[in-house]
N, C-alpha and C positions, 0 to 999 in steps of 0.2 A: 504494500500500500504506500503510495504516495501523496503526502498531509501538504496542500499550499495555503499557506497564512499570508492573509493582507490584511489592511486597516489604513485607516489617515494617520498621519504624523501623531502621537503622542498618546495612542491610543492602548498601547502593551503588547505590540505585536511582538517585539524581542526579547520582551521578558517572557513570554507565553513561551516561544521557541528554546529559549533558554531551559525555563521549569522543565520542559521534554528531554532537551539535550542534556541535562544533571538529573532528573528521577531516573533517565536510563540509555545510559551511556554506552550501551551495546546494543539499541537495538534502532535509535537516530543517529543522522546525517546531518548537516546546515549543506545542502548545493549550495556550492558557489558560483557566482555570476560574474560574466565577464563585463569587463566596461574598458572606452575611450579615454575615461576623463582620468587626469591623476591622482595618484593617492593621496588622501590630505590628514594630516598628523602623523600618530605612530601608525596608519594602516599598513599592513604587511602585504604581496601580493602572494595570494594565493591561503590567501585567509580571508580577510576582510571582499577583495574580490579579486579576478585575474586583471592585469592592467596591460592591456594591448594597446597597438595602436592603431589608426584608421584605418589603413591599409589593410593591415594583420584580420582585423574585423571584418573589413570587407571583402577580404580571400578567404575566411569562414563561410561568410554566406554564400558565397561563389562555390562553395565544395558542399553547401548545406548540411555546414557539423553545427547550427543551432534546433535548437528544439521551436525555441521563437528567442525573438529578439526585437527590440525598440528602436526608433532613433530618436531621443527624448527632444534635442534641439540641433541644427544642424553638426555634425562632427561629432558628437556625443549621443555613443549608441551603449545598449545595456544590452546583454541577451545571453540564455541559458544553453550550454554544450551538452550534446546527447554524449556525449563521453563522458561526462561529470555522474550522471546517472547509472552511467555504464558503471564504472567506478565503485560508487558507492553500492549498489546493487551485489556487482561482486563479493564488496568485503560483507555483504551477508547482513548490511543493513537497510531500514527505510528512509529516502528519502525525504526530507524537510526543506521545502520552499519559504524562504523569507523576501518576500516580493510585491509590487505597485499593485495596486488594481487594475490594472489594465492586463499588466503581465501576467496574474494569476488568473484570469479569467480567458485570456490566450493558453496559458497554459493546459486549464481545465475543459479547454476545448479541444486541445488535440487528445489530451492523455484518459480525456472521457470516466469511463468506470476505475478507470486504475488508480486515479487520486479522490483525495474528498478534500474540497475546499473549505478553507475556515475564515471567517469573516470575523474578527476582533473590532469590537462595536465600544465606542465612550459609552456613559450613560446620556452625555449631553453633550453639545456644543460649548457649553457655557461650563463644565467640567473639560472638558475639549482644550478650553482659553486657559482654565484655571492650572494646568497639566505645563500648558508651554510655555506659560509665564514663569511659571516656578522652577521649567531648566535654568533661567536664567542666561543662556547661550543663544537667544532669537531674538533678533532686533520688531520692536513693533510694526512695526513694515511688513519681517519675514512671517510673526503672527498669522495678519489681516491673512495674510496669502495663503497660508497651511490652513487655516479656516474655511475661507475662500471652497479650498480644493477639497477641504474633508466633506463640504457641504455635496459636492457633487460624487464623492467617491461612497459618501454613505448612501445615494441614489442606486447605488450597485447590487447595494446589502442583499435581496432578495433573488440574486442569481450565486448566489452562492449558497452548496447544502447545508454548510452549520454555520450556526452566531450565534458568538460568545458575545458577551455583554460585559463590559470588562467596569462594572460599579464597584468590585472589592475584590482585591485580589486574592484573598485565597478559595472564596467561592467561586473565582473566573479561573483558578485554576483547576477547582472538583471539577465546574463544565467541560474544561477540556479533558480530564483525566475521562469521565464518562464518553465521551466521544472515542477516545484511542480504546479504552475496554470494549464498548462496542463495538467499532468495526474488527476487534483481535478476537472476539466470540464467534462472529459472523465469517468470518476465514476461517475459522478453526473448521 
């Protein structure tokens, strides 16, 4: 089984990812995503994501080693390596998608029954503001914007098979424990 998680900015979608990849560190994956743009802080390539470049990108999809792939603004592209899956599949785990809305819903259209999409949902908009204020790293500007956009990506909510409703985290995380027990019953 393949689990793709999205949400708008500040919503817990990589704490949600995280609680999985620490309850059970044999049995998830984090796919990694390749991108254009450069690494910024300490990210690592080939952790945080693979860091190519345009070209290198664009002779991938010329060979069609992406599963899909974006090109977010012009020269900066994002997109997922069916070799990353290969991969992880191998070493005898499940794959974990941490990805846009746009991307996991591309995603969950080619890979059809073989993933179950997860939608990580604020309780609010106005929990939403209260969440990015308190990183303290978002100019009010970049706020207005991530708002903006959570507004149209939680328009999505309803094409995705599960949503978590991420009001308190350790009850957003039973929802998701109950989601992974059920579909590990149902393959059983």
């Amino acid at each position: 089984m393949i689990y793709i998680f999205c949400a708008p900015s500040g919503s817990g979608k990589s704490t949600m990812v995280k609680h999985l990849l620490t309850k059970h560190p044999n049995l998830f994956e984090l796919s990694v995503s390749c991108t254009t743009r450069p690494p910024r802080g300490q990210e690592v390539n080939g952790k945080e994501y693979y860091f190519i470049s345009v070209e290198e990108f664009q002779k991938r999809i010329e060979h069609n080693d992406f599963i899909e792939f974006e090109q977010v603004y012009e020269g900066l592209y994002y997109g997922t390596l069916k070799e990353e899956i290969d991969r992880i599949e191998a070493a005898g785990r499940q794959v974990l998608f941490d990805v846009d809305v746009k991307g996991g819903l591309n995603l969950k259209r080619i890979l059809g029954d073989q993933a179950t999409s997860i939608f990580i949902c604020p309780p609010s908009i106005e929990e939403l503001r209260k969440r990015l204020e308190g990183r303290g790293d978002t100019s009010p500007e970049m706020i207005e914007k991530r708002l903006a956009k959570a507004e149209e990506e939680l328009s999505y909510k309803p094409q995705f098979d599960r949503v978590v409703i991420n009001d308190d985290l350790p009850h957003a995380f039973q929802q998701l424990d109950a989601i992974i027990d059920e579909n590990r019953n149902i393959r059983r």
